[in-house]
C-alpha positions as CSV (number, residue, x, y, z in Angstrom):
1,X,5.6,11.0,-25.7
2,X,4.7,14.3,-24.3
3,X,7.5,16.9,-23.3
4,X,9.1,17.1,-20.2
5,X,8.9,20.6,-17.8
6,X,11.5,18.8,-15.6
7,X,15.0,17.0,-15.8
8,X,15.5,14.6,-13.5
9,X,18.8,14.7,-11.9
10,X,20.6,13.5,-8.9
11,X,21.4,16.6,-7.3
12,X,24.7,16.5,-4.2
13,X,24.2,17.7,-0.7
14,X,26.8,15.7,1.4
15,X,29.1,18.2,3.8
16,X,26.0,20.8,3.0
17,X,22.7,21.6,4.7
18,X,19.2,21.4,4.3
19,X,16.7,24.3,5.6
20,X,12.8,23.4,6.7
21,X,11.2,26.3,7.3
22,X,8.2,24.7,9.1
23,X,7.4,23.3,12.8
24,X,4.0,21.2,11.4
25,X,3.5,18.0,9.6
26,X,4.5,19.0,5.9
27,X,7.6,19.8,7.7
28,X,7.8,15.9,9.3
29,X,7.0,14.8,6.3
30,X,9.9,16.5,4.0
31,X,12.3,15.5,7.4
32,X,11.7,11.9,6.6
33,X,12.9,12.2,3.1
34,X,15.4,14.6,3.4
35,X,16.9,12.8,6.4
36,X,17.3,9.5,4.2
37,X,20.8,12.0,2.8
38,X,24.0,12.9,4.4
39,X,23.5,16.2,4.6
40,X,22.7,18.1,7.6
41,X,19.2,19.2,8.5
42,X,18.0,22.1,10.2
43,X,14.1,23.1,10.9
44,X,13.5,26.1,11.5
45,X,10.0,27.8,12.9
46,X,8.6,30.3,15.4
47,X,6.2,27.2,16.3
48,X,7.0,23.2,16.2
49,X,4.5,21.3,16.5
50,X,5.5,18.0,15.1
51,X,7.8,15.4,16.8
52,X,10.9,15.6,15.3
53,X,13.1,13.6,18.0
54,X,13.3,10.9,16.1
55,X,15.2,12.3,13.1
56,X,18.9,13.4,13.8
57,X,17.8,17.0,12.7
58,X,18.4,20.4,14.1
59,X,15.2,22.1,15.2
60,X,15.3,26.0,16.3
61,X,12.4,27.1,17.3
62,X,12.9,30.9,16.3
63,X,12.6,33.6,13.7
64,X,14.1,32.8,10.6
65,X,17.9,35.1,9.9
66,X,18.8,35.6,6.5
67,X,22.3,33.6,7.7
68,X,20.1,30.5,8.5
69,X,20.8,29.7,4.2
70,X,24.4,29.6,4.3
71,X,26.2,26.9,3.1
72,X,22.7,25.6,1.9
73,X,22.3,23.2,-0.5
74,X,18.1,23.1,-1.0
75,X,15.1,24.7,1.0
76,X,11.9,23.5,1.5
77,X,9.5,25.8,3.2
78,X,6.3,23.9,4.5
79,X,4.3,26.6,6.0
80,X,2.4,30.1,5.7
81,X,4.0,33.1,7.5
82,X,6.3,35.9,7.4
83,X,9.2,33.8,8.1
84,X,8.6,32.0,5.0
85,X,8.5,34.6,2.7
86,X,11.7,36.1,4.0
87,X,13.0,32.6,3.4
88,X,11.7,32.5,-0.2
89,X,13.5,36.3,-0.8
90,X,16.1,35.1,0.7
91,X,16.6,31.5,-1.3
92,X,15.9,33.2,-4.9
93,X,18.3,35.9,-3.9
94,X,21.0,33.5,-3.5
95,X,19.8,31.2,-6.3
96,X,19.1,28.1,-3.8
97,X,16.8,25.8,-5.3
98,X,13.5,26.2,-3.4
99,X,10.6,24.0,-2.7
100,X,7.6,25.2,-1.7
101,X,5.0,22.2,-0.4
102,X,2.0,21.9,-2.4
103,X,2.4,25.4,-4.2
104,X,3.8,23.6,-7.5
105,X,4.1,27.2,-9.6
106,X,6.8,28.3,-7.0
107,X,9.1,25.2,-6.9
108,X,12.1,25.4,-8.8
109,X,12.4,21.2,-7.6
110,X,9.8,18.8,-7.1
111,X,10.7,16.0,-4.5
112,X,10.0,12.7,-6.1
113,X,8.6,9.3,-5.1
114,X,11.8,7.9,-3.7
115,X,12.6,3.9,-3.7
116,X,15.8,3.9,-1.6
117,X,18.1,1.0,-1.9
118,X,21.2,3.0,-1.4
119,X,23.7,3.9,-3.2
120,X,20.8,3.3,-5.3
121,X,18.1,5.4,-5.8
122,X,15.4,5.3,-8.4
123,X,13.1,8.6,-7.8
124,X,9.5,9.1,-9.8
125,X,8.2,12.4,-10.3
126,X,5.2,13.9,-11.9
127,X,5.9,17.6,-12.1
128,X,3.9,18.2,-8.7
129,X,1.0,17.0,-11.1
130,X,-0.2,13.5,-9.6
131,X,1.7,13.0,-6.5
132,X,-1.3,10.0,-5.7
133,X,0.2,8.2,-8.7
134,X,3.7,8.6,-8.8
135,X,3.2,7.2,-5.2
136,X,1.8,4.6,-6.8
137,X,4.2,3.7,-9.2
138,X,6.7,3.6,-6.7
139,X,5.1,0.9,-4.7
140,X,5.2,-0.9,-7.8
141,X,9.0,-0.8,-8.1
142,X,9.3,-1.3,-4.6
143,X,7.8,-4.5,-4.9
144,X,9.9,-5.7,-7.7
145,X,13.0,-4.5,-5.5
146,X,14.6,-7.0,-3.1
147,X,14.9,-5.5,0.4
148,X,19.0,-6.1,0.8
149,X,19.1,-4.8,-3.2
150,X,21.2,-1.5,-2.1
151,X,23.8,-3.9,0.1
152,X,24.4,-6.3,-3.1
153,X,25.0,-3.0,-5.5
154,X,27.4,-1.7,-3.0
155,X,29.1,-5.3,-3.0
156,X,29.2,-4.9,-6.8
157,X,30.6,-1.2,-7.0
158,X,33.3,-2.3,-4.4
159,X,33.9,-5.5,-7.3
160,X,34.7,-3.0,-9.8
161,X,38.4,-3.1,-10.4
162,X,38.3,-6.9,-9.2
163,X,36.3,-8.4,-11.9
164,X,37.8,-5.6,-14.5
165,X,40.9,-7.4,-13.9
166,X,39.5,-10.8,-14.4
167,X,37.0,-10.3,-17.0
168,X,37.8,-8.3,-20.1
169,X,34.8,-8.9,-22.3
170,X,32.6,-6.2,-21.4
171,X,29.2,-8.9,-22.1
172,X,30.7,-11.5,-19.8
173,X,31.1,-8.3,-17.1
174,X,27.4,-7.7,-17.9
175,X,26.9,-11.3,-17.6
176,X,28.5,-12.0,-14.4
177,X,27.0,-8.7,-13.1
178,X,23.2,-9.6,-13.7
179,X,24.2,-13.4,-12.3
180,X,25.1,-11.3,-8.6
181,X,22.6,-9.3,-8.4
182,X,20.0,-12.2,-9.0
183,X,21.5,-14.3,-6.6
184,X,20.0,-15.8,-4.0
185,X,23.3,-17.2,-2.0
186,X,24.2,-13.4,-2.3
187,X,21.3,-11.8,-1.4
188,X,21.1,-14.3,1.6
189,X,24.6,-13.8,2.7
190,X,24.8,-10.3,2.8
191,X,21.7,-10.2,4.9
192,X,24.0,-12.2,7.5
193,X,26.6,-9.8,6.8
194,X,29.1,-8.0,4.2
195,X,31.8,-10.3,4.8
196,X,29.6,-13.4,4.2
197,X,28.0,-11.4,0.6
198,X,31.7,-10.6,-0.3
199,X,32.6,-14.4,0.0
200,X,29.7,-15.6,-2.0
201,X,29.9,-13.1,-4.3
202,X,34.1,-13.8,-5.0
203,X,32.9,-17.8,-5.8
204,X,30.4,-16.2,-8.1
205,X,33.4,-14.6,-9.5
206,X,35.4,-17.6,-9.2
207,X,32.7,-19.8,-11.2
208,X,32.0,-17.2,-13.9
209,X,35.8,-17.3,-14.3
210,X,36.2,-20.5,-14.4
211,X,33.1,-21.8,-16.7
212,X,32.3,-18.1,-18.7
213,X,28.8,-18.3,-17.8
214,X,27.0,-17.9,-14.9
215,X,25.1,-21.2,-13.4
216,X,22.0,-21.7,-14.2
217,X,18.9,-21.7,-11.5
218,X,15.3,-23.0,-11.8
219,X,12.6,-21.2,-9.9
220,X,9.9,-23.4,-8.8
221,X,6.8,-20.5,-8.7
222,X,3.4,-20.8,-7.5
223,X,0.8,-18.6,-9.9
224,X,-1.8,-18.6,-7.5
225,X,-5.0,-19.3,-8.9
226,X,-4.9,-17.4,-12.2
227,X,-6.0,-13.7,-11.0
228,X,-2.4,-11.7,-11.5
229,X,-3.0,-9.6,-8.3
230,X,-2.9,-12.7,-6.4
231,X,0.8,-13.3,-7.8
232,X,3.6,-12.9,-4.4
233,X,5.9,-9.7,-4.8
234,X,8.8,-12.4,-5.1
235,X,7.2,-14.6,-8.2
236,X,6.8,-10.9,-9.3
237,X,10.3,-10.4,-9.5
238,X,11.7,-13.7,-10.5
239,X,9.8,-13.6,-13.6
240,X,11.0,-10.5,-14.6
241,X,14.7,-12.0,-14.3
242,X,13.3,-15.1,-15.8
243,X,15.4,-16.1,-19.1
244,X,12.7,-18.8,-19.9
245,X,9.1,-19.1,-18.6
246,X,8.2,-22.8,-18.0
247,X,4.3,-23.1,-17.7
248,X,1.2,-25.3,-17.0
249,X,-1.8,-25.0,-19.0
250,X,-3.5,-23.8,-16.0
251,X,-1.5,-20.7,-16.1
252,X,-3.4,-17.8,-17.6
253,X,-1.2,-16.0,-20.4
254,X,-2.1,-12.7,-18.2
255,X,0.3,-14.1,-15.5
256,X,2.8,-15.5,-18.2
257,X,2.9,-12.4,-19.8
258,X,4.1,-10.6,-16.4
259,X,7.3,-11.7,-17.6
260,X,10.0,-10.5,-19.4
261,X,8.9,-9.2,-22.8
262,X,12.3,-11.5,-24.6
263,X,11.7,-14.4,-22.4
264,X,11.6,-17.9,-24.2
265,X,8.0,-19.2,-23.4
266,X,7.1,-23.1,-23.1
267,X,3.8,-24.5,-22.4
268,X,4.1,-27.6,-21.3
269,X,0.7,-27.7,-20.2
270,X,-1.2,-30.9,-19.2
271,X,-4.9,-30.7,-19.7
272,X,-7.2,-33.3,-19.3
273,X,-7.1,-35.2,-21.9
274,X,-4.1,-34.0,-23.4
275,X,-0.7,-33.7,-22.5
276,X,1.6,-32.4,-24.4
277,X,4.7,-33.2,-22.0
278,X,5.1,-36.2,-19.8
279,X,6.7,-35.3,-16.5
280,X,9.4,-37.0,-17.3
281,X,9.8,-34.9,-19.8
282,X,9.2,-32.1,-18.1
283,X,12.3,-32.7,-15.7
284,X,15.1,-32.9,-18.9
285,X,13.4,-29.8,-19.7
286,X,14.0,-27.9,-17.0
287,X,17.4,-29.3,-16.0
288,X,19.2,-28.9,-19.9
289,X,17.7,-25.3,-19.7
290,X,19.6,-24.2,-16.4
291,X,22.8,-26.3,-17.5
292,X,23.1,-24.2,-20.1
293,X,22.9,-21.3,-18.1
294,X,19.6,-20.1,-18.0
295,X,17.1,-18.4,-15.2
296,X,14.2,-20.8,-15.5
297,X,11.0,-19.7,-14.5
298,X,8.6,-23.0,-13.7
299,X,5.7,-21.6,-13.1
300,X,2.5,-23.7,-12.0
301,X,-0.8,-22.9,-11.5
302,X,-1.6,-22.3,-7.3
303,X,1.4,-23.3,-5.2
304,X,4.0,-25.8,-6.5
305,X,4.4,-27.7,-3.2
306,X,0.6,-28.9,-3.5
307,X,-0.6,-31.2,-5.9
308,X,2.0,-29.6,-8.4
309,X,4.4,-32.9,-8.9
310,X,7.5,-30.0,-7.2
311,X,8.9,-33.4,-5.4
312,X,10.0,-34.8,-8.9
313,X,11.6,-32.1,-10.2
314,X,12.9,-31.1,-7.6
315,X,14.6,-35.0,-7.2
316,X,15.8,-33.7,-11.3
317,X,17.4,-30.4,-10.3
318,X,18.8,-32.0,-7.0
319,X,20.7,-34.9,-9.4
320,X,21.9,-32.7,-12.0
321,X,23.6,-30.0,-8.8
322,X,21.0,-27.1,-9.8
323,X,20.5,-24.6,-7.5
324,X,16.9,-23.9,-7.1
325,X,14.0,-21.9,-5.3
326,X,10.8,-22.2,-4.1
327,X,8.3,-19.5,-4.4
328,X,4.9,-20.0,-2.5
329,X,1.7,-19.2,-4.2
330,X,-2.0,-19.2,-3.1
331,X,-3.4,-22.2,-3.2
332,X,-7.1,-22.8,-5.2
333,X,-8.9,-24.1,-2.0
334,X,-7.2,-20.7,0.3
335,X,-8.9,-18.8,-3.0
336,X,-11.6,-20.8,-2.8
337,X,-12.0,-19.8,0.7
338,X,-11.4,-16.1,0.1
339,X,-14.3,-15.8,-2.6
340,X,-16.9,-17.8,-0.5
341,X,-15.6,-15.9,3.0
342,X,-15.8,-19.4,4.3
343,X,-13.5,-20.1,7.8
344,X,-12.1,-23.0,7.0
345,X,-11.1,-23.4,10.5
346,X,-13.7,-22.2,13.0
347,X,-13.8,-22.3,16.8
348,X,-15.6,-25.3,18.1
349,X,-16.9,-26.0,14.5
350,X,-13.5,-26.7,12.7
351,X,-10.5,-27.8,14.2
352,X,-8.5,-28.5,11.1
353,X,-8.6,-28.4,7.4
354,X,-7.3,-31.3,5.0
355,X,-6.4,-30.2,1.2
356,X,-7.0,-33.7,-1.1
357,X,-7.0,-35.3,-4.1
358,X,-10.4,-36.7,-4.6
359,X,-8.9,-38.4,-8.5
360,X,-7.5,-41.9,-7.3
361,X,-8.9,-42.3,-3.4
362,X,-8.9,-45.2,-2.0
363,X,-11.6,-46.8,0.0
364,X,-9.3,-46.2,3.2
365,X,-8.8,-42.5,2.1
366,X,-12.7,-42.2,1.8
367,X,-12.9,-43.6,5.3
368,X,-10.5,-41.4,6.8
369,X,-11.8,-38.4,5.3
370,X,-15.5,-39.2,6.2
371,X,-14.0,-39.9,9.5
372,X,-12.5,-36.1,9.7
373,X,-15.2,-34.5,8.3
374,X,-17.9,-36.4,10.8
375,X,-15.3,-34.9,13.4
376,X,-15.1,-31.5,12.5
377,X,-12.8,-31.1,10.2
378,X,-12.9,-29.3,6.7
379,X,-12.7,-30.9,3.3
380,X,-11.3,-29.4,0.1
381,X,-11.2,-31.8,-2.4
382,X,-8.9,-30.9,-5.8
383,X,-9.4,-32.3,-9.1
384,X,-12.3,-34.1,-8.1
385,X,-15.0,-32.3,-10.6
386,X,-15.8,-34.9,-12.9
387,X,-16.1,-37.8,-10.3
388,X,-18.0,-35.7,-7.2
389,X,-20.9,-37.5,-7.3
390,X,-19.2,-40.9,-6.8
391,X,-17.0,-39.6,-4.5
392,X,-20.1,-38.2,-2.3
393,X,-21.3,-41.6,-2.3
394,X,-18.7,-43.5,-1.5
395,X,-18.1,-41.2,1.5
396,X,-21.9,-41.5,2.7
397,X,-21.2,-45.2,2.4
398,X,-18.4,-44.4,4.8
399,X,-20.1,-42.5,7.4
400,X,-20.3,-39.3,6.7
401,X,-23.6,-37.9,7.1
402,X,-25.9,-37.1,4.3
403,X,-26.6,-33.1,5.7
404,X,-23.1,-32.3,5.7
405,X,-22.9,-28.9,3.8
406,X,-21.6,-28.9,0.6
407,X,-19.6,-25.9,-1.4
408,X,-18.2,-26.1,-4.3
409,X,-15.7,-23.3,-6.1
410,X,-14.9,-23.8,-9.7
411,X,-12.2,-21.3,-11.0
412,X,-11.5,-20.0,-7.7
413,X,-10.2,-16.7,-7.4
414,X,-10.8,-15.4,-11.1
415,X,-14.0,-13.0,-12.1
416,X,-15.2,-15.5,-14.1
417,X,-15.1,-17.9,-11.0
418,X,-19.3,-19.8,-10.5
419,X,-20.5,-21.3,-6.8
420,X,-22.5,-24.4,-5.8
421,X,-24.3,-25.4,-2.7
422,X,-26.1,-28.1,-0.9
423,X,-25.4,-31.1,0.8
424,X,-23.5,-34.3,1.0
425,X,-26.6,-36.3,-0.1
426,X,-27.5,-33.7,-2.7
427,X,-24.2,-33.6,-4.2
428,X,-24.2,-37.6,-4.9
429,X,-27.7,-37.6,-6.5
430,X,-26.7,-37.4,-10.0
431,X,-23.9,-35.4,-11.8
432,X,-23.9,-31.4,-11.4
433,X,-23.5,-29.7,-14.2
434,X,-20.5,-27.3,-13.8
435,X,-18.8,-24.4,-15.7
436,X,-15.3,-25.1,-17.4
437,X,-12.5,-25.1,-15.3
438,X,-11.0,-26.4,-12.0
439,X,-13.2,-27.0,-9.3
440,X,-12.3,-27.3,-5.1
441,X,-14.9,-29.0,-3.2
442,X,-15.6,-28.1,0.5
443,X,-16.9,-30.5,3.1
444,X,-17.8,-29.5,6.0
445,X,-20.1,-28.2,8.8
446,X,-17.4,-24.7,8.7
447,X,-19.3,-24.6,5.3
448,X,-22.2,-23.1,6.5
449,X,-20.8,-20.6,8.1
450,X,-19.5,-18.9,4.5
451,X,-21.1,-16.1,2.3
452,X,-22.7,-18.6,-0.8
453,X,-25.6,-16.2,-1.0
454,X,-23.7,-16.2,-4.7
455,X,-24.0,-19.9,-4.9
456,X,-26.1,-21.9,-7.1
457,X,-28.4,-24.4,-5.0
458,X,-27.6,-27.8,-6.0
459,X,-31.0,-28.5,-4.8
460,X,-32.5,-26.6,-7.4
461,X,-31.1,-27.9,-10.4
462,X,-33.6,-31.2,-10.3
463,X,-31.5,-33.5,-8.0
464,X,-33.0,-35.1,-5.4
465,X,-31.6,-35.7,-2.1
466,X,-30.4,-39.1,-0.9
């Protein structure tokens, strides 16, 4: 760890005022931050150029007086002229701290990346160095942050004495502390209003009381297809609260691993041809883990409400009074889509799209789906790899036509994701040969219409076409 140049501090302007010495956009751009305080801010320039009438700022357009820095808590000056290096004098003089924009070597501050969820503030600074990536850093945060965060810590200072009073063991404080801000009756109610977070918040209080532990919750989070930049900001999050990280074998450790370093870890992962939990068991898993309190991550590969089996643990959780979530996640046929730039839905090609489970179809299912792709509509087949020739037969034999195009993604949305094309009738010639890995399956004349320039011809691999 290298030394720091800087101390980061939280430094007080309220009932004080903030000079700008600047009419341009560095000078907009310091109001927007500076304006997120109490303190009163005054610009002050022989020339304004920038809109400032939507900040509640003072502008004077005149010469700056050496009066103009009293009662002044910081100065920024955000332009070149005589005026601001009068201001400068002026600010050393009276030791003000001083900021000058992008002129690092004459700041006594630097103004951080600021994530404001007030009253808290987290701020990320890099010494003027690498504004680009403390900038960057921040969005990170901000991400992790839930939008009504700042509401729910004001809530919990306000709770101070309160739970003091009713909670003497400083870890059950901690306890009941982390349970409120992780909330999700909370963090909805507030967002309704402070009366409706209080209430929530006091049976929270009431419960941890009561029982000594905060209730447990199980969050029901789609992975997306395995690439961890296709994870949502909210799955994000939870797993970073997560006490225990409940996963499919699907689930790449990269995305596992997103999670809290001391988080319990539990693959219950069911491969083909192995599984190493029934679903069954599965469900008591996940319901003993939250009745003893825990945040339960159950995360699943793509998104839990399709083709994940959600309905039957959520039927568990919903028996045993667990409180639970849902957190979307992009589905292997929407990555599917993404990769091959394919429209799933395309004006007068593609009307609809149907998402299916080619493992277990049914002769009417065939007949439908032949029906609605001879119509229009798109196909994406799941979990149908191993059986795809059949299946293409059976839905010729059903109608669909043999030059319908074909596409096929296996391990959609990864880098080490491989493509196939052709058709219908080229598809049930024999068995493809395919790469490890799950596998969606488009049908469909919106097919065509995708970039598979990528895409291995199905033609060429010494199939013949029915």
């Amino acid at each position: 760890m290298g030394d720091l140049n800087t101390f980061p501090l939280s430094y007080k302007v309220q009932g004080q005022r903030i000079v700008i010495i600047g009419g341009g956009e560095e000078a907009l751009n310091k109001v927007r931050l500076v304006t997120k305080t109490t303190a009163t801010v005054v610009i002050i320039s022989q020339r304004i150029e920038a809109d400032f009438s939507g900040f509640a700022v003072e502008v004077l357009e005149r010469a700056f007086r050496a009066s103009d820095l009293d009662n002044v808590a910081l100065v920024f000056v955000a332009e070149e002229s005589g005026d601001a290096d009068a201001a400068k004098s002026t600010a050393r003089a009276r030791n003000i701290p001083l900021n000058v924009v992008d002129v690092p070597a004459e700041c006594d501050f630097y103004t951080p990346s600021i994530i404001e969820r007030a009253p808290l503030t987290i701020a990320i600074s890099s010494e003027g160095a690498a504004p680009v990536l403390a900038r960057l850093v921040r969005a990170r945060i901000e991400a992790m942050l839930p939008p009504g965060f700042g509401k729910i810590a004001k809530l919990a200072g306000g709770l101070r004495q309160r739970v003091e009073s009713l909670i003497h063991d400083g870890a059950a404080r901690r306890r009941y502390y982390e349970a409120l801000v992780t909330s999700r009756q909370v963090e909805a109610a507030i967002g309704t209003s402070p009366v409706a977070g209080l209430y929530q918040a006091e049976a929270l209080l009431d419960q941890h009381v009561r029982s000594g532990a905060a209730p447990g919750v199980v969050w029901l989070i789609g992975a997306g297809p395995g690439a961890e930049d296709l994870l949502t900001l909210r799955a994000q999050r939870l797993l970073q609260e997560a006490d225990v990280i409940v996963h499919d074998q699907l689930v790449p450790s990269a995305v596992v691993q997103m999670g809290r370093r001391d988080a319990e870890q539990i693959d219950v992962g069911k491969a083909k041809g192995h599984h190493s939990f029934s679903q069954a068991q599965i469900n008591t898993l996940i319901v003993r883990l939250a009745l003893e309190g825990k945040r339960v991550a159950r995360l699943k590969s793509g998104d839990p409400m399709i083709f994940g089996r959600a309905g039957e643990e959520i039927a568990a959780l919903r028996l045993a009074g667990i409180d639970y979530q849902i957190v979307p996640g992009v589905s292997a046929a929407l990555a599917a889509a993404a990769d091959t730039a394919t429209p799933v839905t395309l004006r007068k090609v593609s009307s609809g799209f149907v998402m299916a489970t080619a493992h277990g179809a049914e002769d009417g299912d065939l007949a439908h789906w032949a029906a609605l792709a001879q119509s229009g509509l798109t196909l994406a087949l799941y979990m149908g790899k191993s059986i795809a020739p059949s299946v293409a037969v059976r839905l010729i034999g059903q109608g669909a036509a043999v030059g319908l195009p074909v596409g096929i993604v296996i391990n959609a949305g990864r880098a080490d994701k491989s493509m196939h094309r052709g058709t219908l009738g080229q598809l049930a010639a024999d068995t493809l040969k395919m790469a490890e890995g799950p596998a969606i399956i488009f049908v469909g004349e919106a097919v065509a219409a995708g970039d598979w320039a990528d895409a291995a011809e199905i033609a060429t691999l010494g199939f013949k076409v029915a």
